[in-house]
VEXDREN-2710 file (C-alpha; in Angstrom, 1 decimal):
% VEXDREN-2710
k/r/px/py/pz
1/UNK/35.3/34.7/-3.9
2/UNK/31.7/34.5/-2.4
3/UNK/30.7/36.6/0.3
4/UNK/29.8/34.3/3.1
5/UNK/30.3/36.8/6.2
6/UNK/28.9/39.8/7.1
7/UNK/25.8/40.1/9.8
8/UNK/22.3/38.1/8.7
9/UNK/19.5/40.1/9.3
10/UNK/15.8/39.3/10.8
11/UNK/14.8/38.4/7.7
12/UNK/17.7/36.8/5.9
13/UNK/17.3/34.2/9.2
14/UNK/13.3/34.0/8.6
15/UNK/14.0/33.2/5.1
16/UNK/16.7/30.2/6.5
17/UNK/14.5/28.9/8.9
18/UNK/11.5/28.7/6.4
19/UNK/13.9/26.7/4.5
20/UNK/14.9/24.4/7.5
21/UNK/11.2/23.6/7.8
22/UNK/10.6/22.4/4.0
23/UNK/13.6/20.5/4.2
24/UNK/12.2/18.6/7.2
25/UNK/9.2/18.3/5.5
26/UNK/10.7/17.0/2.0
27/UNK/12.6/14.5/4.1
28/UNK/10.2/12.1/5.2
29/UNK/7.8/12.6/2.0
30/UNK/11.0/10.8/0.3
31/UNK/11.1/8.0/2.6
32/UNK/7.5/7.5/2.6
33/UNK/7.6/7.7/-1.3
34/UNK/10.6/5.2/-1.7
35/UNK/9.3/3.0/1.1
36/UNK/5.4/3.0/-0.1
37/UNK/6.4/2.2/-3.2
38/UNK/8.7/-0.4/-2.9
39/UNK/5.8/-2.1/-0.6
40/UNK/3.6/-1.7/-3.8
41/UNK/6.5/-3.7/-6.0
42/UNK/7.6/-6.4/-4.0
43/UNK/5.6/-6.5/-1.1
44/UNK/6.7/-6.6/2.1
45/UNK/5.9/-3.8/3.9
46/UNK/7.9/-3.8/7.0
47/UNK/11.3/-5.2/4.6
48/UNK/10.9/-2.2/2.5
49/UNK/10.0/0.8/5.2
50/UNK/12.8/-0.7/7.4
51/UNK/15.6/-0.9/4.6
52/UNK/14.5/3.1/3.3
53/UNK/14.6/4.5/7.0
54/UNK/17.9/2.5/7.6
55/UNK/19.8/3.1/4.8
56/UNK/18.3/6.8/4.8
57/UNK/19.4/7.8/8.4
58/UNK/23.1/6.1/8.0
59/UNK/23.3/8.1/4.4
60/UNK/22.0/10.9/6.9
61/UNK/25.1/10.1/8.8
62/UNK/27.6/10.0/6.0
63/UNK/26.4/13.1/5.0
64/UNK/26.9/15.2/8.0
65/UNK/30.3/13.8/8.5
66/UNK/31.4/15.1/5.2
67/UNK/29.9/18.2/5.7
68/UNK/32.8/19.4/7.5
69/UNK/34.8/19.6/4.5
70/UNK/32.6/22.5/3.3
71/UNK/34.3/25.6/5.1
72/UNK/33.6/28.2/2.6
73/UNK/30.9/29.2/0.0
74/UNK/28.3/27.4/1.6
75/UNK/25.2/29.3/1.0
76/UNK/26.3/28.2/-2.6
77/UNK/26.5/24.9/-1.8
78/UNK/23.3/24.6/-0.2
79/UNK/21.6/25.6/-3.2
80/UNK/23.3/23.5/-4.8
81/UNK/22.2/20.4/-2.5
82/UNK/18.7/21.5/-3.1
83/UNK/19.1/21.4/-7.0
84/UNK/20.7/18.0/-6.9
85/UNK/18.0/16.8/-4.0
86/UNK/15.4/18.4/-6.5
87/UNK/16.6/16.3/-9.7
88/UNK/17.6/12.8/-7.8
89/UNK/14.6/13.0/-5.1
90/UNK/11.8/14.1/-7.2
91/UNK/12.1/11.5/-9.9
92/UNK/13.1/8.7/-7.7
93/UNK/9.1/7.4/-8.4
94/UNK/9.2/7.5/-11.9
95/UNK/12.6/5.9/-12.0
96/UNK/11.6/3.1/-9.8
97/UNK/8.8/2.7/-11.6
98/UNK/11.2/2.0/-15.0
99/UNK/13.6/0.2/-12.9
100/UNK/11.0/-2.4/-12.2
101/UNK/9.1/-2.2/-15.4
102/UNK/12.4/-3.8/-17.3
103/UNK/12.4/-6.0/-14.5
104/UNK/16.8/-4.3/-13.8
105/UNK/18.2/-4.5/-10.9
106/UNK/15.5/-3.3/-8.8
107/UNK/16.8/-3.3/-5.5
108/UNK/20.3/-2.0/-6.2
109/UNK/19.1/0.7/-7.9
110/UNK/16.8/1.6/-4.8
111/UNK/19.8/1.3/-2.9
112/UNK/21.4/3.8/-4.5
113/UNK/18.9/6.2/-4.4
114/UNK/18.4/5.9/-0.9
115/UNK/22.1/6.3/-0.6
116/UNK/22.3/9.8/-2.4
117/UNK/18.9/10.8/-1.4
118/UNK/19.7/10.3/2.2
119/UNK/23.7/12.0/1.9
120/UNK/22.1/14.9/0.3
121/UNK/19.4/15.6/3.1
122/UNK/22.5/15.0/5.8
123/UNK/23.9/17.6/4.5
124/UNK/21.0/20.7/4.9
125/UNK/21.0/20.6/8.4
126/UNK/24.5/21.1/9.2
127/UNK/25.1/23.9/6.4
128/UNK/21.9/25.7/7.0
129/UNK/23.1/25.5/11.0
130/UNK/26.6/27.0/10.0
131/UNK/24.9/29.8/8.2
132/UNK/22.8/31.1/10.6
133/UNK/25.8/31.1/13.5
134/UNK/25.9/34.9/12.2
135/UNK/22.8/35.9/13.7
136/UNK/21.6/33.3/16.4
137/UNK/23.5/31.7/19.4
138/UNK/24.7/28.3/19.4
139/UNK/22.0/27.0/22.0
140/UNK/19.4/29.2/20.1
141/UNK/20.5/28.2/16.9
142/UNK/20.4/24.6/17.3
143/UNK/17.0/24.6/19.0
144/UNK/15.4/26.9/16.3
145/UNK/16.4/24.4/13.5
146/UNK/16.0/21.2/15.0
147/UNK/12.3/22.3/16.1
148/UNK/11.7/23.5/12.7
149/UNK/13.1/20.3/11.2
150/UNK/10.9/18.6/13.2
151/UNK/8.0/20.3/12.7
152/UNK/8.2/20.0/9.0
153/UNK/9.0/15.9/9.5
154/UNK/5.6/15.6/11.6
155/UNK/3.5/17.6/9.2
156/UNK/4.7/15.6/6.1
157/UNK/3.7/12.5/7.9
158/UNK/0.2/13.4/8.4
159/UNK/0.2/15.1/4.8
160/UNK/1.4/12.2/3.0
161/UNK/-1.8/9.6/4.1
162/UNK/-4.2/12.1/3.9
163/UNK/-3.2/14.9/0.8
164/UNK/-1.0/13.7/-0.8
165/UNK/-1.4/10.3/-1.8
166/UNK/-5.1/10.4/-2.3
167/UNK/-5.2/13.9/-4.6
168/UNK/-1.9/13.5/-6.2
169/UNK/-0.3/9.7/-5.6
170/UNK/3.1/8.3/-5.1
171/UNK/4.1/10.0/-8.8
172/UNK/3.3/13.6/-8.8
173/UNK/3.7/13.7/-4.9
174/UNK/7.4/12.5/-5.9
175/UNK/7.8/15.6/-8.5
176/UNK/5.8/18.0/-5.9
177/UNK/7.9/17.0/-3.8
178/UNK/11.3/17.8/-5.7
179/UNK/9.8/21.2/-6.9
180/UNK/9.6/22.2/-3.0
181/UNK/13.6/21.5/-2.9
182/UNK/14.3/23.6/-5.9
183/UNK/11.8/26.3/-4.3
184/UNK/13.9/25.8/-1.2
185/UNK/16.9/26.6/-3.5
186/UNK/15.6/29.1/-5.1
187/UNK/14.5/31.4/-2.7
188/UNK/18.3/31.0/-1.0
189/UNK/19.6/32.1/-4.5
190/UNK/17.2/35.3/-4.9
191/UNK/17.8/36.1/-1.2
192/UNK/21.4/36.1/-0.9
193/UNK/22.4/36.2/-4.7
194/UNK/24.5/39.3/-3.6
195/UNK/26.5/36.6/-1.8
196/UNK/27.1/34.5/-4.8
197/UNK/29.7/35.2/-7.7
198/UNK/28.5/36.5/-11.1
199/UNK/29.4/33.2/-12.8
200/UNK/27.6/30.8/-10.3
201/UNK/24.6/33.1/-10.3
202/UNK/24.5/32.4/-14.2
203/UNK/25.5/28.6/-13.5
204/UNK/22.2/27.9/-11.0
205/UNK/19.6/30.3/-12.6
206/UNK/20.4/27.8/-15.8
207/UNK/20.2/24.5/-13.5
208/UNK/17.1/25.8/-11.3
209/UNK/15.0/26.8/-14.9
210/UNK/16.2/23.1/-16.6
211/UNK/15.0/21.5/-13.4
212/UNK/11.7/23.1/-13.5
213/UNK/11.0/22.3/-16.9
214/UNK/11.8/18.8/-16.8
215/UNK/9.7/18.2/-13.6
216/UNK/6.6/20.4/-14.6
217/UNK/7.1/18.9/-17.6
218/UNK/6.7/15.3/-15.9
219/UNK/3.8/16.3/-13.7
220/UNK/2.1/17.4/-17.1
221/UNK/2.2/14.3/-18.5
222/UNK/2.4/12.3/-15.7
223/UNK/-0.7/10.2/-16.7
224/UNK/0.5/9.4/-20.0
225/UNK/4.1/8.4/-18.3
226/UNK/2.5/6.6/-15.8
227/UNK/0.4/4.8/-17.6
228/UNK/3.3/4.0/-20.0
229/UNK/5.3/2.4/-17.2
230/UNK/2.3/0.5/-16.2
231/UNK/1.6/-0.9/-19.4
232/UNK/5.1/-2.0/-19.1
233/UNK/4.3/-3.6/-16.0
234/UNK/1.4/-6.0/-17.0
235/UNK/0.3/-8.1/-19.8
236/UNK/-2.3/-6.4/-20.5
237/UNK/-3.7/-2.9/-21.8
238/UNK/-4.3/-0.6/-18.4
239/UNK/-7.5/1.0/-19.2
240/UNK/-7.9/2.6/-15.3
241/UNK/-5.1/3.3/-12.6
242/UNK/-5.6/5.0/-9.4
243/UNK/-3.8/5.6/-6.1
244/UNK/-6.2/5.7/-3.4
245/UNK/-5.7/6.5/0.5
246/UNK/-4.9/2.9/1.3
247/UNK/-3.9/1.1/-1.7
248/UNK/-3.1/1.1/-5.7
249/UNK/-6.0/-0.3/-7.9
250/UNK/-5.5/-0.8/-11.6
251/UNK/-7.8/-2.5/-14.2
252/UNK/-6.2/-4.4/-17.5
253/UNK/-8.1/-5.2/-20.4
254/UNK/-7.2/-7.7/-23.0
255/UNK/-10.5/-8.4/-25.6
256/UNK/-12.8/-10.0/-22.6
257/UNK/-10.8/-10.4/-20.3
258/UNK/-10.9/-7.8/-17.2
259/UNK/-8.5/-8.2/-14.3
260/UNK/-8.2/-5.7/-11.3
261/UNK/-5.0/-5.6/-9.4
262/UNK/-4.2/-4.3/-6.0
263/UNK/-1.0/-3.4/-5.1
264/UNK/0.1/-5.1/-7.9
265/UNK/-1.4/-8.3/-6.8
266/UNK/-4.5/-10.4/-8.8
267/UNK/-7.8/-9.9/-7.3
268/UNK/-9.6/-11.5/-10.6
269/UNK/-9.9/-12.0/-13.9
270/UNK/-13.5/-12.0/-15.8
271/UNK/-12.1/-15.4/-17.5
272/UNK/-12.2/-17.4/-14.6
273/UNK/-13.4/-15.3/-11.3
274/UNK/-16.4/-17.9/-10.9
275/UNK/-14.4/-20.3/-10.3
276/UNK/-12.7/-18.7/-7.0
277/UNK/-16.4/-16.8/-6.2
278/UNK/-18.5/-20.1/-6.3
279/UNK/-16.6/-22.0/-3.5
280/UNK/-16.5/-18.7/-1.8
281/UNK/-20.0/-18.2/-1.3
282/UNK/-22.1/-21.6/-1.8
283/UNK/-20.1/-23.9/0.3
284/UNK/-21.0/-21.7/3.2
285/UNK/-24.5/-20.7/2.2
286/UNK/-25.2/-24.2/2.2
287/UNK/-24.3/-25.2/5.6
288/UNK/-26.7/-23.0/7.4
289/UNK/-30.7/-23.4/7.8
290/UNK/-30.9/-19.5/8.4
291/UNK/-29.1/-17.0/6.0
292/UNK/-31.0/-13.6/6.3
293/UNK/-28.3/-11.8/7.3
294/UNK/-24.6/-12.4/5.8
295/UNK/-21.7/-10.3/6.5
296/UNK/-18.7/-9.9/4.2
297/UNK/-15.5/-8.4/5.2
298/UNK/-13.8/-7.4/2.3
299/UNK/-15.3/-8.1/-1.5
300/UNK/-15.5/-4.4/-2.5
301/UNK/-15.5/-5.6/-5.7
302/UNK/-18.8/-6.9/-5.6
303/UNK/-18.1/-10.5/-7.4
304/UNK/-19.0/-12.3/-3.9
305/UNK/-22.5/-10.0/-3.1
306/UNK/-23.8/-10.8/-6.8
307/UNK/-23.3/-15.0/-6.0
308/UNK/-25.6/-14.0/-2.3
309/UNK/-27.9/-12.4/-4.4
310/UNK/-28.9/-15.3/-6.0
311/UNK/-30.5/-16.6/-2.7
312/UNK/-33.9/-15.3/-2.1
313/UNK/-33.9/-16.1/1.4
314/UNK/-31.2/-13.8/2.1
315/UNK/-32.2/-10.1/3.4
316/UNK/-29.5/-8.0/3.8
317/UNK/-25.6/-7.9/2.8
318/UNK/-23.8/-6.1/4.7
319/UNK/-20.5/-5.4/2.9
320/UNK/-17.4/-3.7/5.2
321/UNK/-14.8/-2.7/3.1
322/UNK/-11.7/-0.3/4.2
323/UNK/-11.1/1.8/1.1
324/UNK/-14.4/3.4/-0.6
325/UNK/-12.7/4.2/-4.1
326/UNK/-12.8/0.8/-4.2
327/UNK/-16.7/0.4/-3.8
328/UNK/-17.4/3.4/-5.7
329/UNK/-15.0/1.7/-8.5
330/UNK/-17.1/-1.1/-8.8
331/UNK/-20.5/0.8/-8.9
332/UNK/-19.4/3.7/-11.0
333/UNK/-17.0/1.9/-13.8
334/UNK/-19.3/0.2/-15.7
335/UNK/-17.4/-2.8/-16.9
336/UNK/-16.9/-3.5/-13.0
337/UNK/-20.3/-2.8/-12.4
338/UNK/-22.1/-5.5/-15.2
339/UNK/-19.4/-8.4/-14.4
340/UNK/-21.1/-7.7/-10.5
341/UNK/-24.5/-7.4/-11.9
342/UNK/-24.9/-4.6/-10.1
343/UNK/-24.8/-6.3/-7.2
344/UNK/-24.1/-2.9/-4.6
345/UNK/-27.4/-1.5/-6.1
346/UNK/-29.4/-3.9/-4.9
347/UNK/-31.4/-2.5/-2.1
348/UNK/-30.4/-5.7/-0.1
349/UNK/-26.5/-4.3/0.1
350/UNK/-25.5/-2.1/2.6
351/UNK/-21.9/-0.6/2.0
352/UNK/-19.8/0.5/5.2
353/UNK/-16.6/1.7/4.5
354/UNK/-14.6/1.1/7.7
355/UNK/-11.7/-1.3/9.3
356/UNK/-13.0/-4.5/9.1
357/UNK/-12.0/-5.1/12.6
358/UNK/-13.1/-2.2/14.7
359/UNK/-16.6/-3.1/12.6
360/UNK/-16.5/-6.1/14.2
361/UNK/-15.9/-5.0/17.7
362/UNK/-18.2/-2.3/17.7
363/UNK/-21.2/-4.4/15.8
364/UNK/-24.1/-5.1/18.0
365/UNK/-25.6/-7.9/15.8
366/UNK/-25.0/-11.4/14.9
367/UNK/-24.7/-12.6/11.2
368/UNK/-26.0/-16.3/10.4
369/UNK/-22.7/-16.1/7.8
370/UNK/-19.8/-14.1/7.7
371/UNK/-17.4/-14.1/4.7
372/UNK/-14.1/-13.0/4.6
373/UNK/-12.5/-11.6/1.3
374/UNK/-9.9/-9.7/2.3
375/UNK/-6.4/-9.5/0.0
376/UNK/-3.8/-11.6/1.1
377/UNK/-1.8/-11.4/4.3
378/UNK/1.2/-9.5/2.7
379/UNK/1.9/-7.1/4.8
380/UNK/1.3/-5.9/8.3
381/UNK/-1.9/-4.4/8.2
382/UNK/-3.4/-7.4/6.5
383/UNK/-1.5/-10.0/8.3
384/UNK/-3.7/-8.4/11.5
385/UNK/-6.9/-9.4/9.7
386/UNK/-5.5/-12.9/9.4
387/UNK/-5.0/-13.1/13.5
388/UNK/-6.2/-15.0/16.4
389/UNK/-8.0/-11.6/17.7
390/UNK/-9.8/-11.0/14.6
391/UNK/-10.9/-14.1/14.2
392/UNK/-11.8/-14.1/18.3
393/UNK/-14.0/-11.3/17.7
394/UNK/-15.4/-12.8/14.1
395/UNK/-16.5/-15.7/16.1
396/UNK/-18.7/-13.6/18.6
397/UNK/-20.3/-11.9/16.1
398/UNK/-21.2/-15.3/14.5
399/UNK/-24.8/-16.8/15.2
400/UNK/-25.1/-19.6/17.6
401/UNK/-25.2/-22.0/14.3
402/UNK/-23.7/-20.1/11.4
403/UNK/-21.0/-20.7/9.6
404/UNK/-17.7/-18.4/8.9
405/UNK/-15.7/-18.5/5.7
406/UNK/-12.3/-17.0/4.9
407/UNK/-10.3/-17.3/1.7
408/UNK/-6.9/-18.3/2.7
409/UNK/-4.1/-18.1/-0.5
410/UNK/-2.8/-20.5/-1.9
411/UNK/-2.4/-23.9/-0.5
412/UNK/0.3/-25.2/-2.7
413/UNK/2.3/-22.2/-3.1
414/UNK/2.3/-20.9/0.4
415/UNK/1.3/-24.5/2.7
416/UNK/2.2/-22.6/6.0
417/UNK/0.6/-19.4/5.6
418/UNK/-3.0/-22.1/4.6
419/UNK/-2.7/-24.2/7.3
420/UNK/-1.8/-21.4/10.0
421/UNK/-5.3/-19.8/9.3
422/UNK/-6.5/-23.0/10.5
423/UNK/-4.5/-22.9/13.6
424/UNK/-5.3/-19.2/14.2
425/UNK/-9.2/-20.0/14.1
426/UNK/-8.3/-22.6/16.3
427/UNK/-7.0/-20.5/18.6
428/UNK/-9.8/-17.9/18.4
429/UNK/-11.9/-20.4/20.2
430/UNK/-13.2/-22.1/16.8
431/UNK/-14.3/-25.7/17.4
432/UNK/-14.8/-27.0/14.1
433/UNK/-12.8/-25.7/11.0
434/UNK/-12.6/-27.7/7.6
435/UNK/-10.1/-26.6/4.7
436/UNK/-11.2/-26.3/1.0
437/UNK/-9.6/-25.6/-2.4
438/UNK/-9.7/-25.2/-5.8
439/UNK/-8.0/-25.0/-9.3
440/UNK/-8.5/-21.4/-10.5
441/UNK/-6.2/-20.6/-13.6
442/UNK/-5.4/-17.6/-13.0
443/UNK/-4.4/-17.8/-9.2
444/UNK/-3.7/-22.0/-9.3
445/UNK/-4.7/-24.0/-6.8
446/UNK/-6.1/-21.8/-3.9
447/UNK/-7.7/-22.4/-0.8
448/UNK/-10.4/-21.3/1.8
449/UNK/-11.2/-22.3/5.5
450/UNK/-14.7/-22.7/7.1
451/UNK/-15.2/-22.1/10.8
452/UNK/-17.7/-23.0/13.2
453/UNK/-19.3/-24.0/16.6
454/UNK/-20.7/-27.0/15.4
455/UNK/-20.3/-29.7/13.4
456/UNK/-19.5/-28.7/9.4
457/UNK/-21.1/-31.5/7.6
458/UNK/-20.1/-30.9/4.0
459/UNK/-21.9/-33.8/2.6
460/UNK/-25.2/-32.8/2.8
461/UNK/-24.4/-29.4/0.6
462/UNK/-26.9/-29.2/-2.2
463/UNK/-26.5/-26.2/-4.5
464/UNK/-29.2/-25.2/-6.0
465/UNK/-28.5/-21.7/-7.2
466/UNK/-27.7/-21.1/-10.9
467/UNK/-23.8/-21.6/-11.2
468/UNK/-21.2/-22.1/-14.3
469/UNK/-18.9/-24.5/-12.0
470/UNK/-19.7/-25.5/-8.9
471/UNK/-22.4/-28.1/-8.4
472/UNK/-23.5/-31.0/-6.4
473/UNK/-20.9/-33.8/-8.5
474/UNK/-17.7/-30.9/-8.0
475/UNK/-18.2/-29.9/-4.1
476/UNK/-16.8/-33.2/-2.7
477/UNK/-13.6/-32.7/-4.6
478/UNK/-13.4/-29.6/-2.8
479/UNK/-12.9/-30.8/0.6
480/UNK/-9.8/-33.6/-0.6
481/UNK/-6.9/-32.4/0.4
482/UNK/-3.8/-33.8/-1.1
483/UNK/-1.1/-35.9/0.9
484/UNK/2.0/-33.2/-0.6
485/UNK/-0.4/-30.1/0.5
486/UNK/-0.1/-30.9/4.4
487/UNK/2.2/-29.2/6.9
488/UNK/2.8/-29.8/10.4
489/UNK/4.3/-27.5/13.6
490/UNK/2.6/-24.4/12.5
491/UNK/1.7/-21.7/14.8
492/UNK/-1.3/-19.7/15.0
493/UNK/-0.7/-15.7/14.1
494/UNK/-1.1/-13.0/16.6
495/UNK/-1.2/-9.6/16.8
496/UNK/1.6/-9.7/18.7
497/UNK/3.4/-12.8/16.8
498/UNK/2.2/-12.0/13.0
499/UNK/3.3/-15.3/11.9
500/UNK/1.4/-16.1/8.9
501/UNK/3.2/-12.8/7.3
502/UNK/6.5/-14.8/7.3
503/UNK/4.6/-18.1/6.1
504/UNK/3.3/-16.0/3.3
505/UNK/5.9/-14.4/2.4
506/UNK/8.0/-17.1/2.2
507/UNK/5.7/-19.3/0.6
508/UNK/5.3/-16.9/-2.4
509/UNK/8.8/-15.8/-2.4
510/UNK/10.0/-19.0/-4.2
511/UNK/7.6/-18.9/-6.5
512/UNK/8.3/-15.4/-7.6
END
């Protein structure tokens, strides 16, 4: 039998309470992981961080409760936890990501995860507490690990945002991240192995050196298996895949066809982007006498500054866009950068990368046309873009007589989440709005909103730009909106009330 008694010393607790503080830290990093990348799948946001913290703090639960059963051996056990937290944790990501790739089960098996995940980590705590009652107090004891456990939770939350998503993303931080529990276990194991049977000390050096092959072996070729999975994933070839601070970009490539997706969601495809861009830009650009200065919020992409450019008139874009990989994306990669024309070159373009909405209340001039391009309202940090306070502070920003322009999904597949934009400029003190759509093949039909303080007379729009689509005969099909499209008793969204986040995600769930 193990030797589990005997007097800790100074540093046999140091080594404990090290270990208290990476398993603190290796908590949340798996909640984040599993939550984040749910979000990235389905969509969602608040669904999927509320179902991984639930279901990981009642698993939390189960676990300590059956932690009681563990009276002897438990320094063994422990390392064994770590092991199985090392294995199960650490490739939850890349087994999500296959779960979803066959399109099997997804949530179920996400469940599950959370499930042993979240029993396993329940269990640390109380064993690692039970093992240092040799050398600390009770009221010392609990203190010491609960502040360690704590400690190690905050500085995972700031890592996560900040280190590990940006330098290593949701993959390798999910395979760092189990190689820190098998650390955990195998410093326990070298520490105290004089605790630990001859036949278990063979039984977890085998385990501990299987487990770090198999996961340096994924983070090795973690680009080839990631980009695997997420060829699996779309229809076409990925030719570039990155995880940035704020969001997932990939790029697909099938003969001449380019597409970028954002957390797994469209943003265009080369075979029909015009067709989404042109409305976008020349409705609104032909409303106003003045156009020097236009702002767009959003479009890091650069599709809707190449259709500005085409105005002479116009002296400086100012593009605000959160995430810079994405602008540096679309100047660097050089596919991104001819189907823009180069647009962020131009010396016209000025690039901010910032929150669209403390740009706005900090701005100290007006624009004579403000577009907005921003991704669509799928989650709670975009749904705030899509309120009545942003557009509030959008309007006062606007010149006396310019015109505002947002793109506002789809107004067939999600009718509530369309017409509550309407009735969230509305409310932002708007006192003209007019809805617009079009067919674009590879959205279907989608929609857009103008704003303004005066009257938005659409028929005396005269494009005169060089365009593949839109011209002077197509605009005035633009503004028809179909009887079947309308919906009534919608509310405006606030940042309090979010509304159009339901709308949307109701709308869109159906479809999917």
């Amino acid at each position: 039998m193990e030797n589990n008694k005997g007097i800790l010393t100074k540093k046999d607790a140091s080594i404990l309470l090290f270990c208290v503080f990476v398993v603190g830290y290796c908590t949340i990093i798996y909640e984040l992981l599993i939550g984040s990348i749910s979000s990235y799948f389905i969509g969602d946001s608040i669904k999927q961080f509320s179902i991984t913290i639930g279901l990981t703090m009642t698993a939390m639960g189960i676990g300590t409760l059956i932690s009681r059963f563990f009276k002897n051996n438990l320094i063994y056990w422990f390392i064994m936890i770590e092991i199985l937290l090392a294995i199960v944790g650490g490739l939850s990501v890349p087994i999500l990501y296959w779960i979803y790739s066959i399109q099997f089960f997804y949530y179920p098996i996400m469940c599950i995860l959370i499930i042993i995940i979240g029993t396993l980590i329940g269990l640390e705590i109380p064993l690692l507490t039970r093992i240092m009652e040799e050398y600390f107090q009770l009221r010392e004891n609990i203190s010491n690990v609960l502040s360690l456990d704590y400690l190690g939770a905050f500085l995972a939350s700031l890592a996560f945002p900040f280190l590990l998503l940006p330098f290593l993303g949701v993959f390798n931080s999910s395979l760092s991240t189990g190689l820190m529990n098998l650390l955990v276990g195998v410093l326990t194991f070298h520490w105290f192995k004089n605790k630990l049977t001859k036949k278990r000390r063979i039984m977890l050096n085998t385990q501990a050196v299987l487990i770090v092959i198999l996961l340096v072996g994924c983070m090795l070729f973690s680009k080839e298996i990631s980009m695997y999975l997420e060829n699996s994933m779309y229809d076409d070839r990925v030719v570039f895949s990155k995880q940035t601070k704020y969001q997932k970009l990939v790029i697909t490539k099938n003969k001449e066809d380019l597409r970028l997706y954002i957390d797994g969601n469209t943003q265009f495809s080369t075979i029909d982007e015009y067709r989404y861009h042109e409305p976008l830009i020349h409705v609104p650009m032909n409303m106003v006498k003045h156009r020097e200065n236009v702002l767009i919020l959003g479009g890091g992409d650069g599709l809707a500054a190449r259709e500005l450019l085409k105005y002479p008139d116009v002296k400086q874009i100012t593009v605000v866009d959160l995430d810079k990989e994405m602008t540096d994306l679309a100047v660097k990669n050089h596919m991104m950068a001819e189907l823009s024309e180069h647009s962020f070159e131009n010396p016209k373009v000025k690039i901010l990368n910032e929150d669209a909405f403390k740009f706005l209340e900090n701005a100290k001039q007006y624009f004579d046309v403000i577009i907005i391009d921003l991704p669509d309202p799928n989650n709670s940090s975009l749904a705030r873009l899509y309120s009545k306070e942003f557009y509030k502070v959008a309007r006062q920003k606007l010149a006396q007589n310019g015109v505002m322009v947002t793109q506002s999904t789809s107004p067939f597949f999600a009718p509530e989440a369309f017409w509550c934009i309407q009735e969230s400029l509305k409310a932002a003190g708007f006192k003209y709005t007019k809805p617009y759509h079009t067919y674009v093949p590879s959205f279907g039909d989608w929609g857009f909103m103008l704003a303004g303080n005066r009257p938005l007379d659409t028929s005396r729009i005269n494009i005169t730009v060089p365009t593949k689509y839109l011209d002077n005969n197509s605009v005035p099909s633009l503004f028809v909106n179909e009887k079947d499209l309308y919906r009534k008793n919608i509310k405006a969204s606030t940042l309090n009330n979010p509304t159009i986040l339901n709308y949307y995600l109701n709308g869109w769930r159906y479809w999917n």
